[in-house]
N, C-alpha and C positions, 0 to 999 in steps of 0.2 A: 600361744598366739595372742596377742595385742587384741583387743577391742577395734582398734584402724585397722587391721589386717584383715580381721571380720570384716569389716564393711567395704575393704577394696575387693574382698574376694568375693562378694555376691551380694551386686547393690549396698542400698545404703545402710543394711541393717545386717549385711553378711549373708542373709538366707532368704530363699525366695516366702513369703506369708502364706500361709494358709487360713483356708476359711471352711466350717464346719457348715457342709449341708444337712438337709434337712434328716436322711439317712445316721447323721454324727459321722461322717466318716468325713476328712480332710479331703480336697479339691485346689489346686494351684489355682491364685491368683490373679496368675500371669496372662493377659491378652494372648489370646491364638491369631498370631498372623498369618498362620494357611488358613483359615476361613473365614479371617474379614477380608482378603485382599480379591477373590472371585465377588465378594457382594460390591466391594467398590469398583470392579472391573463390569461388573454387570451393571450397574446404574452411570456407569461413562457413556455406555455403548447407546442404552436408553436416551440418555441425554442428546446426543450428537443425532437418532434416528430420531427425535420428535424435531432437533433443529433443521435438519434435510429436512422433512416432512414441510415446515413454516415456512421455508426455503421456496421447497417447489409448490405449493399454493401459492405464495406472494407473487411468482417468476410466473402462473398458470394466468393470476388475479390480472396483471399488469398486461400481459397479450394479451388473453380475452379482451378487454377493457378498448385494447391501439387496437384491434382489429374490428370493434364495432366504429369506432368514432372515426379512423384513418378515411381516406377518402379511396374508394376501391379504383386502379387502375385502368379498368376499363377499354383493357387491348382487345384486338381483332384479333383472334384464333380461327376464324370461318377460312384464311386465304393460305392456311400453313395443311397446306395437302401433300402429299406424295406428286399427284400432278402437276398443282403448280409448281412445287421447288424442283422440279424436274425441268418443265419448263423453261422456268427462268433461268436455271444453270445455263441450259442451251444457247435462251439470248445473252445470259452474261458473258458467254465463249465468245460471241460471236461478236460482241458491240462493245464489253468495258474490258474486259480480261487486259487489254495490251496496255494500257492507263493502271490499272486499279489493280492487276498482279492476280497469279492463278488463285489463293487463298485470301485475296479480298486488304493485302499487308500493304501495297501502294507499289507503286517503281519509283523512281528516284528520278526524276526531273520531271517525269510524266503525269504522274498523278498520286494524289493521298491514300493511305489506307482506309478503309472503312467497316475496318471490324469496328462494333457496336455502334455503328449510326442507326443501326435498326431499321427496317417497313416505313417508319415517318419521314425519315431523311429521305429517303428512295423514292418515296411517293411524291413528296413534293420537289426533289432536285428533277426531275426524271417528267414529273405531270405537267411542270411549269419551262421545258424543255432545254434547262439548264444543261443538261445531262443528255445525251455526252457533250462534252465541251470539244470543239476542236484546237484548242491551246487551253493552257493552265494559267490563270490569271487572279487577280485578286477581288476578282468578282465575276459574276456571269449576269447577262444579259438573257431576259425571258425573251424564249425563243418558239416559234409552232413544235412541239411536240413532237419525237420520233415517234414514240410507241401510244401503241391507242391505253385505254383505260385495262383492260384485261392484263395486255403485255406488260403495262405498268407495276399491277399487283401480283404479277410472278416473279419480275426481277423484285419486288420486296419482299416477299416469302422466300426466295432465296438468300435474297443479303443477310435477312432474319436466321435461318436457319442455320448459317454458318457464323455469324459471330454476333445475334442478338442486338437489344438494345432497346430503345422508344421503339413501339408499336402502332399500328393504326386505332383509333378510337372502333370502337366495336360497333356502335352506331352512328355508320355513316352520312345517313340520313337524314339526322334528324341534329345535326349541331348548332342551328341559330336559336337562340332564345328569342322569346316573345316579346311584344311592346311594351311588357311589364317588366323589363330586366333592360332599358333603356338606359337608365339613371345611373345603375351598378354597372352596366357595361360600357356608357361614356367613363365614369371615373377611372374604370379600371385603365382605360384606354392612356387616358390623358397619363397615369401615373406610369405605367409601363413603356408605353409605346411610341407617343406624342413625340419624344425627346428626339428618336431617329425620322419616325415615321412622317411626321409632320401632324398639327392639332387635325388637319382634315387626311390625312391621310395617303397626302399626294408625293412623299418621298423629301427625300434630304440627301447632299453629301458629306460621307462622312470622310475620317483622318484614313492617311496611305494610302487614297486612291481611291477608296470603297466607296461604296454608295446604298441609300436604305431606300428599296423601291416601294413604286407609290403600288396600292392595293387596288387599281381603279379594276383588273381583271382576274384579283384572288377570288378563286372559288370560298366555297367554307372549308370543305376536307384539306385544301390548301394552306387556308390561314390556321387551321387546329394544327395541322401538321408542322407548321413553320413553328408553332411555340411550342411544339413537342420535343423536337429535335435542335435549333438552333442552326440555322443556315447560315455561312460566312459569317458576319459579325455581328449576329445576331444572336443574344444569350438562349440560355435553354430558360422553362417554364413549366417546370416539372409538375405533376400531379401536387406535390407538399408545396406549391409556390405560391400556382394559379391552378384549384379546383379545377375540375368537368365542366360544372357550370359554370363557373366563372369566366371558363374560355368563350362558351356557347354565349355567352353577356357577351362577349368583346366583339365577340362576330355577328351577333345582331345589332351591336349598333353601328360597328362598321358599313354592314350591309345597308340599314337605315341609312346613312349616313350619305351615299353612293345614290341610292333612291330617289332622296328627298329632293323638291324644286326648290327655288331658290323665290320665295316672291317680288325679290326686288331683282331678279333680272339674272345676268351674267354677274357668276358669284368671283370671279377670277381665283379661281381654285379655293377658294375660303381660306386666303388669307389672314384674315380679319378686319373690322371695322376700320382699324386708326389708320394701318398699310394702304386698304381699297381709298378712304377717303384721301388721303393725301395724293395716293396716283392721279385721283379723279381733282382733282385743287391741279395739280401740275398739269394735267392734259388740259383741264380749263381754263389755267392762266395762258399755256401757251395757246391757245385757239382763239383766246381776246386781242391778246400781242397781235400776234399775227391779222387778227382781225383791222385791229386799229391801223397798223402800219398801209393796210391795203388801203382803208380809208383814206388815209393819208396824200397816199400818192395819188389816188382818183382826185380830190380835189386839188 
């Protein structure tokens, strides 16, 4: 056999080498690949459990983290009883069922559905006596009130309880901010609100009919309500939009705002300055006119 024959038949030199250990007795050369391939198999495995591991600390770090600084939601759980959604099924049987459909889906020429309008919607469609409507329109007209304040918040622990949604603020009581949140809560106003609402607040018409009503008889639980949920063509104002407080600003200075007198007299809705004076230029030119001409003919 050739010298190349050798070496095709076993590696490059024909024969596998041996190496004399320390005994003098000969030892193959040859890597053992049944027991390197479990050591590279076992430090894969390590590898990938420390990366899970940095995984879910990072995934742990970054919740912890949203859940301190998030701003907490701050819903009314005190009205979701057994009693009360018992209750309110009752009056929903009995006063929206034939509008709004047994599962809350809507009927079809009658009225919308209102799964996930939530407690907020309820409270203020329903407090501001929107609700029930007797024809379906593209707006509702604040009307006295069917249900007193109690029957109010069972039909919204009801609507709640079968399809969720915006909640009631958890403290009812206590939603105007102080004369020190004046500042933050005109700005808020002006940039949010102004646009429909009017800079005073006295309402506007808006496109297809609608209309943005003036606030002169929103309670507070009303106006938190109204940016909780978004009535008719009014956006929603969700917790991640317009904070807690930052509601509680808008509605004290609205409030403020309703309060306050006017020192120089009849404000004609606070229009503002350039509007009132010109009215008041037009009613005095014509009151001189008219003045002269009287002269006129007396003499």
């Amino acid at each position: 056999m050739t010298d190349e024959e050798h070496l095709d038949a076993d590696g490059d030199l024909g024969f596998a080498p041996a190496v004399v250990d320390d005994t003098g007795r000969g030892k193959d050369a040859r890597p053992k690949a049944a027991t390197a391939a479990p050591r590279r198999r076992r430090g894969g495995l390590r590898r990938r459990a420390s990366s899970l591991a940095v995984l879910i600390g990072a995934l742990t770090a970054v919740g912890g983290g949203y859940a301190m600084i998030a701003p907490s939601s701050g819903a009314d759980d005190s009205i979701m009883t057994s009693e009360n959604i018992e209750a309110g099924r009752q009056l929903f049987n009995n006063s929206c069922i034939t509008c709004h459909g047994a599962n809350l889906e809507g009927v079809p020429g009658r009225g919308p559905t209102i799964v996930g309008t939530g407690s907020a919607s309820v409270y203020f469609q329903v407090s501001t006596g929107r609700m029930p409507a007797p024809v379906q329109g593209a707006w509702e007209l604040r009307k006295i009130p069917k249900f007193n304040e109690q029957e109010t918040l069972q039909l919204a622990a009801f609507v709640q309880s079968v399809g969720g949604g915006p909640q009631l603020p958890a403290a009812t009581e206590n939603l105007r901010a102080g004369p020190e949140a004046l500042g933050e809560g005109g700005e808020l106003f002006r940039l949010n609100c102004a646009s429909c609402h009017g800079a005073a607040g006295k309402g506007a018409p808006l496109s297809a009919g609608k209309i943005a009503p003036d606030l002169n008889l929103s309670t507070d639980l009303q106006m938190y309500t109204a940016m909780q949920s978004g009535p008719e063509n009014m956006p929603v104002f969700a917790n991640n939009q317009i904070t807690p407080e930052q509601k509680r600003a808008i509605i004290g200075y609205v409030q403020a705002m309703k309060e306050s007198k006017d020192p120089g007299g009849a404000s004609l809705g606070r229009i503002g300055p350039v509007a009132e004076g010109l009215l008041i230029w037009t009613v005095g030119l014509g009151v001189l006119m008219v003045s002269i001409l009287w002269i006129g003919a007396r003499l």
